[in-house]
C-alpha positions as a Markdown table, in Angstrom:
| # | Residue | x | y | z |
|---|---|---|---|---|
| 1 | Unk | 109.7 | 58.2 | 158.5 |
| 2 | Unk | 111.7 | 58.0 | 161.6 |
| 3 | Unk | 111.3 | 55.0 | 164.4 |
| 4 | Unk | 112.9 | 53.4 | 167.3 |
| 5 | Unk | 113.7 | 50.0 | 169.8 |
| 6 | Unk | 111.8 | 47.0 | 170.4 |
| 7 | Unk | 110.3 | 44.8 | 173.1 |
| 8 | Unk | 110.7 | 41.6 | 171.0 |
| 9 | Unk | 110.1 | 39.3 | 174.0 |
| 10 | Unk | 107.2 | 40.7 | 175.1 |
| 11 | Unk | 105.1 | 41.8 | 172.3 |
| 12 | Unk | 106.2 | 39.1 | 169.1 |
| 13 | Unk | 104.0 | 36.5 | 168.9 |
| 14 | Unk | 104.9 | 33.0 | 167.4 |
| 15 | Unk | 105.3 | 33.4 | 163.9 |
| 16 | Unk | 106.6 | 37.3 | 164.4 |
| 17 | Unk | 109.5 | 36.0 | 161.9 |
| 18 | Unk | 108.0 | 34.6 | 159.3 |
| 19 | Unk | 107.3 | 37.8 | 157.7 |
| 20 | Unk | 109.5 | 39.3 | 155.1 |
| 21 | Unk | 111.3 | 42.6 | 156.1 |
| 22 | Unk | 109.1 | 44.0 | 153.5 |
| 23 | Unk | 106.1 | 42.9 | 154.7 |
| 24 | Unk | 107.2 | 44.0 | 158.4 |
| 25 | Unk | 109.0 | 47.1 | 157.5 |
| 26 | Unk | 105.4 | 48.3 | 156.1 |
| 27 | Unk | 103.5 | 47.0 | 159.0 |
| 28 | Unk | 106.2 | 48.7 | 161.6 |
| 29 | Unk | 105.8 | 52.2 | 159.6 |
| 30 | Unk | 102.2 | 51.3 | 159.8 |
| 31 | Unk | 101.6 | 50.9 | 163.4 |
| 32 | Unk | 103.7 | 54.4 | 163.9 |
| 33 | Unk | 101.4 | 56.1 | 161.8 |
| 34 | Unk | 98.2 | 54.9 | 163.9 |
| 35 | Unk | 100.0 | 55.8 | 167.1 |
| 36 | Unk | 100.6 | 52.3 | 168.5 |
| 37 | Unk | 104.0 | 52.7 | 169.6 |
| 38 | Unk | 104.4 | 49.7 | 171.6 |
| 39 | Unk | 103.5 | 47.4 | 168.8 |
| 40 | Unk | 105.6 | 49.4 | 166.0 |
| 41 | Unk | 108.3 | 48.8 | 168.5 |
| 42 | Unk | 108.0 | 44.8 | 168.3 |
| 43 | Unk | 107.3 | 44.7 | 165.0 |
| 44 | Unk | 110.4 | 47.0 | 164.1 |
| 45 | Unk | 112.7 | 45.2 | 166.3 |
| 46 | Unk | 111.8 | 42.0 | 164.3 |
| 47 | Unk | 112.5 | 44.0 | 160.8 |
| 48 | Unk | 115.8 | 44.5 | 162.2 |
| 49 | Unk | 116.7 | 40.9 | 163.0 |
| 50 | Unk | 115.5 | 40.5 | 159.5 |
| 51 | Unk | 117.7 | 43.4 | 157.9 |
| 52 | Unk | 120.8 | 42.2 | 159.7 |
| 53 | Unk | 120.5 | 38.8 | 157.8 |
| 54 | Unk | 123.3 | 38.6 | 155.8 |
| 55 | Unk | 124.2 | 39.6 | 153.0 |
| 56 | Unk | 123.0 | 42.9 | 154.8 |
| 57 | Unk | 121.1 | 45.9 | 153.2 |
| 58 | Unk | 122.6 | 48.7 | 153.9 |
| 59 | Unk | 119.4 | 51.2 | 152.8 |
| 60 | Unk | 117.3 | 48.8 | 154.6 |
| 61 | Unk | 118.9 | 48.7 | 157.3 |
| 62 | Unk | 119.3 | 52.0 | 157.7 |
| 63 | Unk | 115.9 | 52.8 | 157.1 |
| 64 | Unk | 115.1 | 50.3 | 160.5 |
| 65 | Unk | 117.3 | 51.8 | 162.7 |
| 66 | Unk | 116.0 | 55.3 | 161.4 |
| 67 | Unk | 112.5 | 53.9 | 162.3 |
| 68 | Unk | 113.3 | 52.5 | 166.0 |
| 69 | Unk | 115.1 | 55.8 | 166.7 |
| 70 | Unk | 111.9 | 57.9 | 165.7 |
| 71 | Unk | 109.9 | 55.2 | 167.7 |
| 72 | Unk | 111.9 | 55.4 | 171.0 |
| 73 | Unk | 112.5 | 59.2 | 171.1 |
| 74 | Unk | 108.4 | 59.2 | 170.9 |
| 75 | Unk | 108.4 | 56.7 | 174.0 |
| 76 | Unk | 111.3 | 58.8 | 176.0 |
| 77 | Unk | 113.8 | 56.5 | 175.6 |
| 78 | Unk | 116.3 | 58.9 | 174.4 |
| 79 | Unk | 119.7 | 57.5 | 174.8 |
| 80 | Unk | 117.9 | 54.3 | 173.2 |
| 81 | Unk | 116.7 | 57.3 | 170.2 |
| 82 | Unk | 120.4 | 59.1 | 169.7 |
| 83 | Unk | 122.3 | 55.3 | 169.7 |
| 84 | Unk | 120.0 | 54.0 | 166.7 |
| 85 | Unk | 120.1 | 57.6 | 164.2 |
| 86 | Unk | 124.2 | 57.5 | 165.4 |
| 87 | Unk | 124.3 | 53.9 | 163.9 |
| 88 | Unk | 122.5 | 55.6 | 160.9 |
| 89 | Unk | 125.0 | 58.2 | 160.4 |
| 90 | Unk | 128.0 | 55.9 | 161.2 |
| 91 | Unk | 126.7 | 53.3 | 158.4 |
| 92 | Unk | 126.0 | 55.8 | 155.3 |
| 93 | Unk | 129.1 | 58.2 | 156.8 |
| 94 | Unk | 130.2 | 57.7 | 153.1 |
| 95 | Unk | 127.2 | 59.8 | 152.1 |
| 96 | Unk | 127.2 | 63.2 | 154.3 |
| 97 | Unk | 125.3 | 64.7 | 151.2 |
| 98 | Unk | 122.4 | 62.5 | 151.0 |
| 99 | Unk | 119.1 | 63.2 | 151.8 |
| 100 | Unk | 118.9 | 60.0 | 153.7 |
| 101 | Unk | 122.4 | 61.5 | 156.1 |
| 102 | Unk | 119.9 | 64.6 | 156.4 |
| 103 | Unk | 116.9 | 62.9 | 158.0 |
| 104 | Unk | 119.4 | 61.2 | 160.2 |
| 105 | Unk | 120.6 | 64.6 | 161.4 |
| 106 | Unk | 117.1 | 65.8 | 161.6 |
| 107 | Unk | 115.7 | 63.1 | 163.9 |
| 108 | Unk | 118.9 | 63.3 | 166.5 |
| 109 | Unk | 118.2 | 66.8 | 166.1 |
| 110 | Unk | 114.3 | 66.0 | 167.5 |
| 111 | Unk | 116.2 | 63.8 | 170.1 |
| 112 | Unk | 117.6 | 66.5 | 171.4 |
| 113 | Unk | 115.0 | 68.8 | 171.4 |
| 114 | Unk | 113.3 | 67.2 | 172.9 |
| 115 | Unk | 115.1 | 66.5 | 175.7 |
| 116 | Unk | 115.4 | 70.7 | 175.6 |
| 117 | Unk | 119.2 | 70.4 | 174.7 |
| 118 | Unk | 118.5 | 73.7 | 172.0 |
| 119 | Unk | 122.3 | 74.3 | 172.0 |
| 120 | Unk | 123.0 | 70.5 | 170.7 |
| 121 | Unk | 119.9 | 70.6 | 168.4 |
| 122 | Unk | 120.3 | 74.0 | 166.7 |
| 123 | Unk | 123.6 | 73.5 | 164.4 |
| 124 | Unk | 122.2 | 70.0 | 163.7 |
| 125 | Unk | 118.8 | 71.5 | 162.2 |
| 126 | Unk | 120.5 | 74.0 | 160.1 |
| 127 | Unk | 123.5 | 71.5 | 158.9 |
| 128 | Unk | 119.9 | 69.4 | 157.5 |
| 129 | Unk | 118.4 | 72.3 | 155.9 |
| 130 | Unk | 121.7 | 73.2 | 154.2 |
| 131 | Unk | 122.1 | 69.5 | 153.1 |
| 132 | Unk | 118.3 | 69.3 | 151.7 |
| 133 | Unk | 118.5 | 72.4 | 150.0 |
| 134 | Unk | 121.6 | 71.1 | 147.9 |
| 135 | Unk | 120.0 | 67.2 | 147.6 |
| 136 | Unk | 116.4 | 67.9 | 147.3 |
| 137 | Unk | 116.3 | 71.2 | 145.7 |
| 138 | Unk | 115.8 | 74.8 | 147.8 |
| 139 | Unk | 111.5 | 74.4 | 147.6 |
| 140 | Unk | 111.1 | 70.9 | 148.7 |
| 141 | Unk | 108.8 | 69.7 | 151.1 |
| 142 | Unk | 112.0 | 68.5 | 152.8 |
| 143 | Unk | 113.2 | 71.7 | 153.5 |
| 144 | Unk | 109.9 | 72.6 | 154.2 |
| 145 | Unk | 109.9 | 70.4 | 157.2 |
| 146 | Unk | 113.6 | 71.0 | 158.1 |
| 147 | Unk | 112.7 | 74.9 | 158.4 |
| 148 | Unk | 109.7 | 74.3 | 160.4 |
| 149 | Unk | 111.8 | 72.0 | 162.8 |
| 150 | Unk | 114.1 | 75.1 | 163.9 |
| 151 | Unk | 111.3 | 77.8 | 163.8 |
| 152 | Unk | 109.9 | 75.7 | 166.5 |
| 153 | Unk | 113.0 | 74.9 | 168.2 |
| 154 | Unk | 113.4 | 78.9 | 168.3 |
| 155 | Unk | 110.0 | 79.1 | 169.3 |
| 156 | Unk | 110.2 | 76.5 | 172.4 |
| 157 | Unk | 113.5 | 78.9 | 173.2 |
| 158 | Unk | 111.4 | 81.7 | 172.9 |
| 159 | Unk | 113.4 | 83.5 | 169.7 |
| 160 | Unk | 110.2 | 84.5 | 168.2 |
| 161 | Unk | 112.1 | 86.5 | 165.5 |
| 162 | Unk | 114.3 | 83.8 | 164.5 |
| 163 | Unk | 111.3 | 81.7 | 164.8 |
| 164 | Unk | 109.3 | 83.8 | 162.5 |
| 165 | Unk | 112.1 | 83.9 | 159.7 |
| 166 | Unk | 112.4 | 80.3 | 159.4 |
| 167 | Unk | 108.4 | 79.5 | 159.9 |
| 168 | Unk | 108.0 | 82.0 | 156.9 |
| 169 | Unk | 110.9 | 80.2 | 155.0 |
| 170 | Unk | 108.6 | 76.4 | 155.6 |
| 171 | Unk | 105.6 | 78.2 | 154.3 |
| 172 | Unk | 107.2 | 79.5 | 151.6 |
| 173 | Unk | 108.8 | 76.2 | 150.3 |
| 174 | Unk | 105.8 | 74.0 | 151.8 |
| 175 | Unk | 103.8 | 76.0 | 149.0 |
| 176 | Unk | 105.6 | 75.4 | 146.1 |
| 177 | Unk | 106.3 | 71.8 | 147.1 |
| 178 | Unk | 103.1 | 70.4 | 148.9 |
| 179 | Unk | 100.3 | 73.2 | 147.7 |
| 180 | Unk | 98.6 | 76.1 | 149.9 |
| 181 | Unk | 95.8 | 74.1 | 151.2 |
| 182 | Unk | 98.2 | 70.8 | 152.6 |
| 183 | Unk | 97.8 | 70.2 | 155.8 |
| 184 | Unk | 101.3 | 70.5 | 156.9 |
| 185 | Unk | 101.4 | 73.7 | 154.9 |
| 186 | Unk | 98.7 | 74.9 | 157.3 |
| 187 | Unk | 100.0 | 74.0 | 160.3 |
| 188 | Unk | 102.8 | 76.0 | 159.3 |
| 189 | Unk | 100.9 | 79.0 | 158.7 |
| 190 | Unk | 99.0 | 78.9 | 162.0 |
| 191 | Unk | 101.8 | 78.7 | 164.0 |
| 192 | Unk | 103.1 | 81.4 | 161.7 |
| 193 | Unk | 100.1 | 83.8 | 162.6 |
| 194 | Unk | 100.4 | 83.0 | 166.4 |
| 195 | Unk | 103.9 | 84.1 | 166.3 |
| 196 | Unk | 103.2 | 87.6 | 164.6 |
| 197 | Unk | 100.3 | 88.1 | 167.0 |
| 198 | Unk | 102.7 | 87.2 | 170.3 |
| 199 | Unk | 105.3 | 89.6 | 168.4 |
| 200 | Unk | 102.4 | 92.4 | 167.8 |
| 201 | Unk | 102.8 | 92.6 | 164.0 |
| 202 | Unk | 99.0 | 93.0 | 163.3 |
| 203 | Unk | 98.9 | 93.4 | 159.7 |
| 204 | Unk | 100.8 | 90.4 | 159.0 |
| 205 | Unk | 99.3 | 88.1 | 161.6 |
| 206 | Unk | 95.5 | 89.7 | 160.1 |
| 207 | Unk | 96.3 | 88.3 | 156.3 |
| 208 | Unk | 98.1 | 84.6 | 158.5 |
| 209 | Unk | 94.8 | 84.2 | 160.2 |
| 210 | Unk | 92.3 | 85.3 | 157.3 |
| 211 | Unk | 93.8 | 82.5 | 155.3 |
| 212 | Unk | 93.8 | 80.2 | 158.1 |
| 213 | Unk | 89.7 | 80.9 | 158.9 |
| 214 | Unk | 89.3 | 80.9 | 154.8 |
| 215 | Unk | 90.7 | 77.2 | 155.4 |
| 216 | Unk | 88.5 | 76.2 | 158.1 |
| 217 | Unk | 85.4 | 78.1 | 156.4 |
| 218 | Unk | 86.5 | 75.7 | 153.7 |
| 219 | Unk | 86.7 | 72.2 | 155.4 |
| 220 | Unk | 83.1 | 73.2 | 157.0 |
| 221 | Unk | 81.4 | 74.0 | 153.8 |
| 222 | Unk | 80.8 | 77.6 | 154.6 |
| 223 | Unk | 81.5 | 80.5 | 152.7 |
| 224 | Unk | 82.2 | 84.3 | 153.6 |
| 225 | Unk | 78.3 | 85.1 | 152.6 |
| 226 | Unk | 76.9 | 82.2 | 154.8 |
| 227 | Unk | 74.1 | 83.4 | 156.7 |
| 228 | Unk | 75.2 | 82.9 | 160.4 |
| 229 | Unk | 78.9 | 82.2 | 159.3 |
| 230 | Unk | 80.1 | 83.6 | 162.5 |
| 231 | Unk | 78.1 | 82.0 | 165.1 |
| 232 | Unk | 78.3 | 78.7 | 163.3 |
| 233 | Unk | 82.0 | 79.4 | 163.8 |
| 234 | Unk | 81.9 | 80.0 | 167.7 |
| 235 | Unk | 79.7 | 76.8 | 167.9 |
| 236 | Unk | 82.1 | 75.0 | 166.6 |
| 237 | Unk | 84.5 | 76.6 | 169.1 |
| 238 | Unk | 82.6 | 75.8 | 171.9 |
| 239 | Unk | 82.4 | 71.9 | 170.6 |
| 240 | Unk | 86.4 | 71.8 | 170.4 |
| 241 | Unk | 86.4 | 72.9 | 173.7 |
| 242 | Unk | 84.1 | 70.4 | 175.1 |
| 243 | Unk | 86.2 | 67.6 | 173.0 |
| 244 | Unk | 89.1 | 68.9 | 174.5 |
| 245 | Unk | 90.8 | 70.3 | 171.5 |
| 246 | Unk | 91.5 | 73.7 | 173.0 |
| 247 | Unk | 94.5 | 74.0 | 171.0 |
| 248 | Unk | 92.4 | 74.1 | 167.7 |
| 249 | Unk | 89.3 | 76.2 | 169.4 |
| 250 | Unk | 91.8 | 79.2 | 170.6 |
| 251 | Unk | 93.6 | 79.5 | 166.8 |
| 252 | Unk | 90.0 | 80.0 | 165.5 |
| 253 | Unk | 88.8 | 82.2 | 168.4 |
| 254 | Unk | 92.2 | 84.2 | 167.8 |
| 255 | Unk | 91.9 | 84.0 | 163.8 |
| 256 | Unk | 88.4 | 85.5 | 164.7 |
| 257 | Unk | 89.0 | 88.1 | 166.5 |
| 258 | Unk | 91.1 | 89.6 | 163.6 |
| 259 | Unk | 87.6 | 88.7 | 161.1 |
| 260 | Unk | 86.1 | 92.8 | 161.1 |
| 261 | Unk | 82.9 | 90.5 | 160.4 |
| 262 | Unk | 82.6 | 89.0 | 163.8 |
| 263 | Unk | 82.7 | 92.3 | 165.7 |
């Protein structure tokens, strides 16, 4: 995972120290997963008092500064973001091989895409895929994820060709590494199938969005021969809309419109 700073004054309460690294490093990571930024700050700002205890840790303290800079460039606090993964990068410099020097590279390279500085985050993105395929192995879930990075990067630039080669390439790998039905895996393809559609290639964005609906048919319990499998389908459309997920309503309405069934 990848985090960022703290607000140790204001959020740590009284015994904030008491905890182990261990014990806080879990609860930090924790809190980032549930989406509470503010208190994964605090409570990764006090794993990194703890991690700089001597004698210091260097895969532990690496690890926290990896987390507050994933934390802060999620908050906009990206000069905060790009100091902590460059402190990453400067303390295992003597590892430019590692998987470890790779997510570093792949976070600042989030930094600065998302501060829309393409030109700084492109070489970055494909120096990490070139560093996972050698340290991880070419179908990892880790180059998985570094290949989706740039195909959206190219897709933010609006490179939808570039975009579509490397989104294909994360399928591919995110496959053989996490399975066909992962969710990462289909988030991959969806984003896939919009491409092909924007870029008019029919036939290939028709098989992308088959297997997406297939998916959804899936996690909904309905099958191809449902009765009513279509309208059940725009009903649940219309729901997403009303909950404000219109995102997730217009990949199925799109993924329908290429179903021969609903017409």
């Amino acid at each position: 995972m990848a985090l960022a700073t703290f607000s140790l004054l204001t959020f740590a309460g009284p015994n904030a120290y008491a905890k182990t690294w261990d014990e806080l490093i879990v609860e930090g990571e924790g809190e980032y997963r549930a989406r509470n930024l503010a208190q994964a700050l605090t409570t990764l700002e006090a794993a990194l008092v703890e991690a700089l205890k001597e004698p210091v840790d260097k895969q532990k303290l690496a690890r926290t500064l990896n987390d507050l800079g994933v934390v802060e460039d999620e908050l906009g606090q990206y000069d905060k973001a790009i100091k902590y993964q460059q402190r990453v990068l400067n303390l295992i410099s003597d590892k430019p091989d590692s998987a470890a020097y790779a997510t570093a590279l792949n976070n600042l390279a989030n930094v600065f895409k998302d501060q829309h500085k393409y030109d700084q985050a492109e070489p970055l993105y494909k120096q990490v895929i070139g560093i996972y395929e050698k340290s991880t192995g070419p179908d990892s879930e880790f180059v998985a994820m570094a290949n989706h990075n740039i195909a959206s990067l190219y897709a933010e630039m609006g490179n939808d060709k570039d975009a579509a080669t490397y989104f294909k390439l994360a399928l591919q790998a995110g496959e053989k590494s996490l399975g066909p039905d992962n969710d990462h895996v289909i988030d991959t393809l969806a984003k896939l199938a919009r491409i092909e559609d924007k870029r008019q290639n029919r036939d290939e964005a028709k098989v992308l969005f088959k297997r997406y609906l297939q998916h959804v048919q899936t996690l909904l319990g309905l099958k191809n021969d449902t009765p009513d499998r279509i309208q059940k389908l725009k009903e649940i459309v219309a729901d997403l809309k009303k909950e404000g997920q219109t995102g997730n309503a217009e990949l199925i309405e799109k993924a329908l419109s290429y179903d021969e069934s609903s017409k």
